[in-house]
C-alpha positions as CSV (number, residue, x, y, z in Angstrom):
1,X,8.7,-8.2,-8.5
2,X,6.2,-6.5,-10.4
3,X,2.5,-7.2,-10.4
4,X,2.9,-9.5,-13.5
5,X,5.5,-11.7,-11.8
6,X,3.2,-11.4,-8.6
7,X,-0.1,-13.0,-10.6
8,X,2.2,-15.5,-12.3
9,X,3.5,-16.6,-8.4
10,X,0.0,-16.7,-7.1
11,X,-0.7,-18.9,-10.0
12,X,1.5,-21.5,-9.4
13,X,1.2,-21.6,-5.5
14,X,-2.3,-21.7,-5.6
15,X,-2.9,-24.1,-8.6
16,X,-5.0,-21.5,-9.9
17,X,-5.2,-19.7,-13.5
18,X,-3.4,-16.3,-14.6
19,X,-6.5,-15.2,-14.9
20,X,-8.3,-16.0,-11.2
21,X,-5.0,-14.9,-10.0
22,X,-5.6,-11.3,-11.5
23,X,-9.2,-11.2,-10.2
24,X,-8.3,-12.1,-6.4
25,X,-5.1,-9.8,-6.5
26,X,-7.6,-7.1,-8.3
27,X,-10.5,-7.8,-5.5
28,X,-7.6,-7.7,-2.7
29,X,-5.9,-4.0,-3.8
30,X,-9.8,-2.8,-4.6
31,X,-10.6,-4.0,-0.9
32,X,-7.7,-2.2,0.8
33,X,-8.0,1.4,-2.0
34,X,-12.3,1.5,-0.5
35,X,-11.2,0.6,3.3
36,X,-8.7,3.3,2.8
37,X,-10.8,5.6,1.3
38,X,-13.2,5.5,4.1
39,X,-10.2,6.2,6.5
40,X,-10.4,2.6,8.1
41,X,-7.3,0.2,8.3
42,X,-7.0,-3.7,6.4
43,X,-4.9,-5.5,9.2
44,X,-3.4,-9.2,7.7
45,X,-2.0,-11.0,10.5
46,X,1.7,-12.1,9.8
47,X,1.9,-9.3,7.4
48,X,1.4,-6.1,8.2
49,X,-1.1,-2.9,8.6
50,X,-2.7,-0.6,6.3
51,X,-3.7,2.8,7.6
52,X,-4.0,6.0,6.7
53,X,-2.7,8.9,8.5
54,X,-3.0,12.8,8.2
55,X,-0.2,14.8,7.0
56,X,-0.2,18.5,8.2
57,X,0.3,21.5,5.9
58,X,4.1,22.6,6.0
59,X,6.4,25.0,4.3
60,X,8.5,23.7,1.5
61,X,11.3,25.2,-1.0
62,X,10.7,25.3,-4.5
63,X,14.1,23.4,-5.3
64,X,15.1,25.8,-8.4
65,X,14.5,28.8,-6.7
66,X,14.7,28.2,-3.2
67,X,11.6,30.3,-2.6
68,X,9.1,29.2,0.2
69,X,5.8,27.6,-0.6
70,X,3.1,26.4,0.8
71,X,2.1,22.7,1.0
72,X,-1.3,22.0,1.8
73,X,-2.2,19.1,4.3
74,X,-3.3,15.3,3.1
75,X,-4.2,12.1,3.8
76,X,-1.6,9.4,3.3
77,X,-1.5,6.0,3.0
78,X,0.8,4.4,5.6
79,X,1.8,0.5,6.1
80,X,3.5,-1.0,9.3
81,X,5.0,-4.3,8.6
82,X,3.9,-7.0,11.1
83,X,6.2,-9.3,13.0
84,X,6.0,-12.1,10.3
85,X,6.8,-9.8,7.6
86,X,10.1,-8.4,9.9
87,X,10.9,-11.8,11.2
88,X,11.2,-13.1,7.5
89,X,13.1,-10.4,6.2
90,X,15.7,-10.5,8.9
């Protein structure tokens, strides 16, 4: 599902237009990017955990060489399903 299929779901679920469909979706990823951003963590019971974690700098290969390099540290975004989310997958 892509995020046009995703808008055109909300849509009909809610009994909502495409178009206030794409604003809350828009509002919701915006919400979670600025939580994220300041290193917080969006929690949606039944669903799951956004977080972000800190990845530490590491030596890599360069694939076509096979030479070592360098890879710097970075934040990460990270999500842990929640038991709903597992429960309805399984």
């Amino acid at each position: 599902m892509n995020k046009t299929e995703l808008i055109e779901h909300m849509a009909g679920t809610a009994d909502i237009s495409k178009a206030a469909a794409t604003r809350a979706l828009d509002a919701l990823i915006g919400a979670v990017k600025i939580t994220l951003k300041k290193n917080g963590s969006v929690t949606l019971v039944g669903f799951g955990t956004f977080s972000v974690i800190k990845r530490a700098a590491r030596t890599g290969r360069n694939p076509r060489t096979g030479d070592p390099i360098k890879i710097k540290s970075a934040k990460v975004p990270k999500f842990k399903p929640g038991k709903g989310l597992k429960d309805a997958v399984n």
